[in-house]
C-alpha positions, 0 to 999 in steps of 0.5 A: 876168714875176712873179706880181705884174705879171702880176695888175697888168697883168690888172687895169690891162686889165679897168679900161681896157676896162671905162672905155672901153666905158663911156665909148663908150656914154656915158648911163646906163652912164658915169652908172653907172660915174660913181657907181661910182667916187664912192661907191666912192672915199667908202667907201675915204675913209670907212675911211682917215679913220676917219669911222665911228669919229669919228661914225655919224650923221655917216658916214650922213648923208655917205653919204647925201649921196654916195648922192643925188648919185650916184642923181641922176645916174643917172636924175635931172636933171644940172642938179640935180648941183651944187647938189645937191653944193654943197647937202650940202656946206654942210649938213655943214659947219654940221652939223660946226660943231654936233656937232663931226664930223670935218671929214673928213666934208664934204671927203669928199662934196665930192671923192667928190660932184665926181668923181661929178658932173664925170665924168657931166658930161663925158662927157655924151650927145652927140659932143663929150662923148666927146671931152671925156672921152678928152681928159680921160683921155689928158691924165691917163694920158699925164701920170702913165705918163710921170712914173713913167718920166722921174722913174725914168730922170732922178731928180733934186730931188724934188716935195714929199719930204714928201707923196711922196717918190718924186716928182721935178721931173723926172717932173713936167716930163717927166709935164706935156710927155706930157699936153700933147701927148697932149691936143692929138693927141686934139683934133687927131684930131677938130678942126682945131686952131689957136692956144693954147686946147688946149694951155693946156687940157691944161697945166692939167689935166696940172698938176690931175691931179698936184696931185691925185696928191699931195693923196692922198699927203698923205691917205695920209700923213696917216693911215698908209695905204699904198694907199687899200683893196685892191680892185683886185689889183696896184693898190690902191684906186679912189682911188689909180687915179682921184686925179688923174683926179677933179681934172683932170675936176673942173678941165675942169668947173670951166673949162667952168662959167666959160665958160658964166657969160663968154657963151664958150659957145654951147651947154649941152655940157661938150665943146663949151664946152671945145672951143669955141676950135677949128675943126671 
């Protein structure tokens, strides 16, 4: 095993236990590392983008934003989360319209604010929430392990060879097959699982969690970058580990939240509106 792999493998360790432990106590150390991770993904989205060089005043008020987003979390009110989000977003959207910041700015407080605030909401205080967020995870992981692997062994046409060019049809089939069915053994575990609700479940956010895989490619590309920052030995940045993660979690909130606005829903739990279809 080369020097390399080794730091690669001892990173991808500390982060998996460290995530899971995390996400085992659920409340303020999930929220924690919830705003861990989207403030640190502002940071290393701030730098690719160059948001300090194009306006100070609007790389402060974006980590402002950021900041309130994540603090609130925390040890504020979770419904306040969203609005919130929603609210910073608008501001800096007008803001950009009158002083010509980089639209960069806004889009970064949405995706890094979104991570922060679908994270947090997932996993939640109760039962189900821990259910929600290994569901999520399984789902993401499953997808982007085997992805890697089918795509390596089988080639093929690639995915968008201009946004990624080491993507292929065939990693995203075989990447989507594995999150689908590593989201139903996750419910299966808990649930008595029936019908067609969870596998579509998981099929959409196998396919959120690639699309936003390759959404980061495109900001890469974009801007010269081959990873996101340097922080994590063997990995890159905290946007290269969590990119399809943020959009798979933010796409489960985004579902859940239309359930509850449907009447689907009997109760205010993410979890429980996601798995809400099963039987117990």
């Amino acid at each position: 095993m080369t020097r390399e792999l080794r730091l690669r493998t001892l990173s991808a360790i500390v982060m998996l236990v460290v995530v899971l432990a995390a996400t085992w106590l659920g409340g303020f150390y999930f929220a924690g590392l919830a705003a861990v991770i989207g403030l640190t993904v502002f940071w290393e989205w701030s730098h690719m983008t160059g948001l300090v060089e194009n306006s100070i005043r609007g790389a402060t008020a974006g980590w402002f934003s950021v900041a309130v987003i994540a603090l609130n979390v925390v040890v504020g009110d979770m419904t306040l989360s969203l609005p919130l989000l929603g609210g910073f977003t608008v501001t800096l959207i007008l803001a950009t319209f009158i002083w010509r910041w980089s639209w960069w700015l806004s889009a970064g407080v949405l995706y890094s604010g979104a991570c922060i605030v679908a994270l947090a909401s997932i996993r939640d205080d109760d039962a189900l929430g821990f259910v929600a967020m290994l569901f999520v995870f399984v789902i993401v992981w499953s997808t982007d392990i085997l992805a890697y692997f089918v795509g390596r062994t089988l080639g093929g046409p690639k995915l968008a060879p201009r946004i990624s060019p080491g993507k292929t049809w065939s990693g995203a089939i075989g990447g989507t097959i594995a999150g689908v069915i590593g989201g139903y053994i996750v419910a299966f575990s808990y649930f008595s699982v029936s019908g067609l609700w969870i596998p579509l479940l998981a099929l959409a956010l196998s396919v959120l969690s690639q699309m936003g895989d390759l959404f980061e490619s495109f900001i890469k590309r974009r801007f010269g970058a081959k990873d996101s920052s340097h922080l994590i030995p063997g990995h890159g940045g905290v946007m290269d580990r969590v990119d399809g993660l943020a959009t798979a979690s933010f796409g489960a909130f985004i579902i859940a939240m239309s359930l509850a606005a449907s009447g689907s829903g009997l109760t205010d739990s993410i979890g429980g509106l996601l798995f809400g279809f099963v039987g117990k």
